[in-house]
Structure formats: C-alpha cells, structure tokens
Phi, psi and omega in degrees: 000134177283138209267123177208144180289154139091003170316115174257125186236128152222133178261114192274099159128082188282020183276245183278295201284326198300290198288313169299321160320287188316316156332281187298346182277307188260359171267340164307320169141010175272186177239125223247098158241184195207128165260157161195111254274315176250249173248177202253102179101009170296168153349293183266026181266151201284339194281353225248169177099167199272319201231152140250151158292138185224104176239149160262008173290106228207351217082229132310309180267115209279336169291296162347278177298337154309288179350286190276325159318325164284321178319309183306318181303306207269348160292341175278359197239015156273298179314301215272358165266348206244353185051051220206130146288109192261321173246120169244159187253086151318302199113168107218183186226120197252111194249095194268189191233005165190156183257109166284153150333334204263318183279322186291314154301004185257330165295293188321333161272348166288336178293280213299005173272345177096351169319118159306053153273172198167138196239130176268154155283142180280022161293303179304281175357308199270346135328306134342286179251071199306342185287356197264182158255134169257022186305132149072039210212108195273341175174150196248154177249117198252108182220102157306356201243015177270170172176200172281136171237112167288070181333278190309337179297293186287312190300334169305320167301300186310271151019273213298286226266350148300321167291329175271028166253343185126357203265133199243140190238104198267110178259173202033038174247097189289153172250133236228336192206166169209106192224131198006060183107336198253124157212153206268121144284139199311347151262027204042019133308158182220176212216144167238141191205150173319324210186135216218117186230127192261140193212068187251336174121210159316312210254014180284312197301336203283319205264356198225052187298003139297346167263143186283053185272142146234158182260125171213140211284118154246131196274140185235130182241192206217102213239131172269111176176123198309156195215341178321154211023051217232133173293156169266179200217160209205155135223126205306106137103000179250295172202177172268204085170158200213156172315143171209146185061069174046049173103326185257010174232155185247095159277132188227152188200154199247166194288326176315117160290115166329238162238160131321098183235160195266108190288007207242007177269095188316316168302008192251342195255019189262127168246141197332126158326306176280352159234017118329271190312309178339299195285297178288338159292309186285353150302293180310331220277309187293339226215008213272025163255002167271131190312078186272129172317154172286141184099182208270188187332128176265079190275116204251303180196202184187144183208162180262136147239164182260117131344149154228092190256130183290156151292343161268001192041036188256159176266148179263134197242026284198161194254119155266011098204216203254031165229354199247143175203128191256166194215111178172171195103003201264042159054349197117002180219030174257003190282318163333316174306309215330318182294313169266009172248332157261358158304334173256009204247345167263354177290324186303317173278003189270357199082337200292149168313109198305163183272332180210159185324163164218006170326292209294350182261034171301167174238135208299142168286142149278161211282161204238152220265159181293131181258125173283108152312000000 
C-alpha cells in the first residue's frame, strides 16, 4: 500500500469496520482519529455480543465466498499480532427444508473454492450429529472449514493495534452529521478532515439520510446447556445457533427480519419475552439430543443487536462524495467480510486501487424523478 502523509480521516464509528479501516489508514501514513458515540466494542454496537458466524455459503455468488476466504486469512494473521484466539473452526450445518437451486449452488461454489463441503441425506446428517432433528429437513449442507468468531474478542483487539498504530480513539463522542468533509458534533462543534470515512451501523440513517439504511430490533437469546463440540447450525426460515461461554452455553437467533427500531431507544434493546421463549422451543425442538434440563427453558439471559439493514440486504462500501466514503449496511452477516471490506473501504478513502471488488457494495442509484407527459 502506498504510504502517505500529513492525510487528515476522521472515522465515524468504532465498531469491527471503523477500527480495522482506522488501523489500516494509519500504518499507511495518515493521521487517523476515531469518534465514537459511546465505548469502542460496548453493548450497544452491532459489533458487540461475545460470536459471530463465519459461513461461505452464498449461492451462486462466488465473491461472497472469495470474500470470506480472504477475510479468514487475515483473521488468522490478526490471532498471531493479538496472541488471541478468534476464530475456532466448528464445522457447521445448514439444515436445509428443500433442496434448492440455491443450496446446490452454494455446494458448487465452495467446492470450486476448495471448500470441505458436501450434502447429506438427513438420516445421515443426525447419524453423524445425534444431537440434531432431522424433522422436515430434506437435506443437510455438512461444511468443516465454518465456525465461530469471537466478535467482542476481536473488536478489542482491533482497538489495541489501532491505537498502537497512531490512531487516537475518542469515546464518548457523538456525531449529529457528516458532510463534504465536515462533521458536526452532538455538542455543537465541528471537526474538519481531509477525507470522512462513516462505519456507524444502526446509526447511519441519522447521519446519512440519504442512505438506505434502517435498524431493526433482533433478538439473541442464551441457553444453559452443554455445547462442547457442537458444530454451529442454521435451519432454513426458522433459528440458528452456535456454542457459547466455552462449551457451556447456547447462543441461539432467528432468521425473521424484526420490527424497525430507534438503535439509541433503551425500549428497543429490551428483548421481547415471547420471542425468548420462541428461540429456546425451537432449540430444543431442533436439538433434542442435547442434556436439556427438565422444566421449564433454561434461559440464562437475552440481548438485541440493531441490523443496519440495505433493502438488498448487500452492505455499501461506496464514495458519497469526494471527501465522505460510508463503509455500513451489512444486515447482519458482515462482521466475518470485516478484515477485507474494510481494508478496501480504506483504500477507497486513500484514492488507492480497493484491495478487493467493491462492485457488489455500490450504493444504489436513486430512482430518478418522473417526468408528466
């Protein structure tokens, strides 16, 4: 990457994509500060929560699975600066409720990616994996090289080799706006900068009303119930879930986009009762070879993250214009891209040639207005 000076960024927004773009931005030669509204890896950030999923199934789009392959690397060249584990490799299983177009394309591109994957009948699948159900489940996608991501692990991390790259990390600095360069803080001040680059989330819309983001309230709930060695799981239109607190918890979460919610509304980060319960009957339900207690759910706890959801639910990686670049949008499955989208979302603020496409993250033309005949 070509190294360059006296560049003044300022990064809106301190979650996985802020501080790794900022990292990388400041081992180039700028001078790199990072707002950030609340703490960098707190609560309410969509980066917050202890796991994420790291899956390569995509379909057909064979960039996606490029994508998270690349991502895997440098998450492992991340482990080996931060002397931390980040990734465990689980395995997972994609249960599917029909054999699609969509699931078969999805083997084929991993295969041709070089992927262990391969599809069961689910007699096998739960042979294999006793703890599962094979109810209504036409066939399983078996992918060993899926897993865990210790989300909150890594933004902490990031944080640390960011700050020890140069990069000064302001917490509890809200932004009220962002504009050709300029941003406005909740305290009515403003900030100037070369190049603006926003990784805000949930909180995009407030600050980008042109972008098409909205926030919606998603629920994670939390099961005391041994998990060791438990691959993570997917079941088609229904729930989720992967090992959590080293083997002895179950996070588990649904697929159902949520209501639209305000990410700064303490009543949005309250999670429903009733879809608590949903999400532990359908674990067991899903799962009933796992040591479930007697009685009723054994619900350990529960947390919201807010979606910052695209209507395509592709994320934008995109220039709004030539001092401003939004890096926001990933639905709910993006923290895994984090290490190669913002690494090219900083090349974007660097002028420099992206490190990887940015075709499929463009930001939507808006529809153009009707002229009456």
């Amino acid at each position: 990457m070509r190294a360059v000076s006296g560049l003044r960024v300022i990064v809106v927004g301190a979650g996985v994509y802020g501080l790794a773009a900022a990292r990388r931005l400041a081992l180039a030669g700028a001078d790199v500060t990072v707002l950030e509204a609340r703490e960098a890896g707190g609560p309410y950030a969509a980066s917050a929560g202890s796991t994420r999923v790291l899956r390569f199934e995509y379909g057909p789009d064979a960039h996606y699975t490029e994508l998270v392959l690349r991502a895997r690397e440098q998450w492992r060249e991340l482990e080996g600066l931060l002397g931390e584990r980040l990734y465990d490799e689980t395995g997972l299983l994609w249960f599917a409720v029909e054999e699609s177009r969509y699931l078969h394309d999805s083997v084929q591109t991993s295969l041709a990616a070089g992927l262990p994957v391969r599809l069961l009948e689910p007699a096998e699948a739960v042979r294999q994996f006793p703890a599962f159900s094979s109810e209504g489940i036409a066939a399983v996608l078996h992918d060993e090289a899926g897993g865990v991501l210790h989300a909150r692990r890594a933004t902490l991390g990031l944080a640390r080799l960011a700050c020890a790259a140069g990069v000064v990390l302001r917490e509890g600095t809200a932004v009220r706006a962002v504009a050709g360069g300029v941003v406005e803080l909740a305290d009515g001040s403003s900030e100037r900068a070369d190049q603006v680059l926003v990784t805000t989330g949930a909180w995009t819309r407030a600050l980008v009303p042109a972008a098409p983001i909205r926030s919606t309230q998603q629920v994670n709930a939390y099961l005391r119930v041994a998990t060791a060695g438990l691959p993570v799981w997917i079941y088609d239109l229904d729930v989720y879930g992967l090992g959590d607190g080293g083997g002895a918890g179950l996070k588990v979460g649904g697929h159902a986009i949520g209501a639209d919610v305000d990410p700064d509304d303490p009543a949005a980060r309250e999670a429903p009762a009733a879809e608590v319960r949903r999400l532990a009957d359908a674990a067991r339900r899903r799962l009933p070879g796992l040591p479930w207690p007697d009685g009723e759910p054994p619900v350990r706890g529960a947390d919201v993250c807010c979606y910052a959801l695209t209507p395509t639910e592709t994320a934008i990686v995109d220039r709004l214009d030539e001092r401003t670049v939004l890096c926001a949008g990933f639905s709910g499955h993006g923290f895994k891209f984090a290490p190669a989208l913002a690494a090219a979302a900083a090349d974007l603020v660097l002028g420099l040639e992206p490190s990887v496409s940015l075709a499929p993250f463009r930001r939507p033309e808006p529809p153009r207005e009707r002229i009456s005949r």
